[in-house]
C-alpha positions, 0 to 999 in steps of 0.5 A: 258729270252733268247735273240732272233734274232733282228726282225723289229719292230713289227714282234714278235706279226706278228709271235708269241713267237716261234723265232728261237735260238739265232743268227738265224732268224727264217723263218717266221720273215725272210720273213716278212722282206723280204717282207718288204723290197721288197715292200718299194723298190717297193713303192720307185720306184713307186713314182719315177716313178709317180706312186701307187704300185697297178698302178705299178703292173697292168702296168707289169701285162699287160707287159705279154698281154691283160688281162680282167677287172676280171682276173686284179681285182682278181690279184691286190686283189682289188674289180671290182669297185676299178679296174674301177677307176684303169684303169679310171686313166691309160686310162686318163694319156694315159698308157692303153686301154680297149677294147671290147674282140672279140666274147665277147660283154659284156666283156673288156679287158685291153691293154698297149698304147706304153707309158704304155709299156715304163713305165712299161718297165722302172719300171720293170727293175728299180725293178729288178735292184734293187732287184738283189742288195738285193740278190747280197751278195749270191755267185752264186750258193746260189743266183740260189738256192734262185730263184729256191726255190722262183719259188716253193713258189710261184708256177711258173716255171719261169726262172731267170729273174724277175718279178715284178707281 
């Protein structure tokens, strides 16, 4: 039996038998490690901050503008009653507001309060911080080519500064 890269724990049944050569890291473990390590920065800063990774992530949504009860629900990945309780507890703890959408009666939109921006504000540059140690070790050039490939993944065209959506 051939010796493979090390991968987390778990990661060889996440991504089947077909690992990359001795020595390498195959592209699917290397991603679910990355991910995993993303989110264990984002959950740490999170808590740091008094706050759910899903509360987190609608605070710097809504860093972009006011956004609708549905379009939130669907980019939390989370069900429209789970979004009610959601915003119930942002409102409650005075980070966010919904108001009706002008012309619209029926529907609401979502708002941050200025200690809602101050939050998700402090959130997100704690993450960026952090997430640019992770890529620190990459020589310029390399580092500029993983964002460049990281913006085509995931479909944007956004420039060099981080994003914590």
């Amino acid at each position: 039996m051939s010796e493979t890269a090390p991968v987390a724990t778990g990661t060889r049944a996440a991504i089947g038998p077909h690992l990359a050569a001795p020595g390498t890291l195959d592209l699917a473990a290397g991603l679910i490690q990355l991910t995993a390590r993303v989110q264990a920065v984002y959950a740490r800063i999170s808590e740091r901050h008094d706050l759910t990774p899903v509360q987190a992530k609608l605070l710097c949504t809504l860093l972009a503008g006011p956004r609708g009860m549905a379009e939130l629900a669907q980019r939390l990945g989370v069900e429209k009653a789970a979004m009610t309780g959601l915003m119930d507890r942002a409102e409650r703890r005075g980070m966010a507001r919904r108001s009706a959408v002008p012309g619209d009666r029926r529907s609401l939109q979502v708002s941050l309060t200025d200690a809602g921006r101050d939050a998700a504000s402090a959130f997100h540059a704690e993450v960026g911080a952090e997430l640019q140690e992770l890529v620190a070790p990459l020589a310029p050039a390399s580092r500029e080519q993983f964002r460049a490939a990281l913006a085509e993944i995931v479909g944007t065209g956004c420039g060099p500064a981080p994003n914590c959506r």
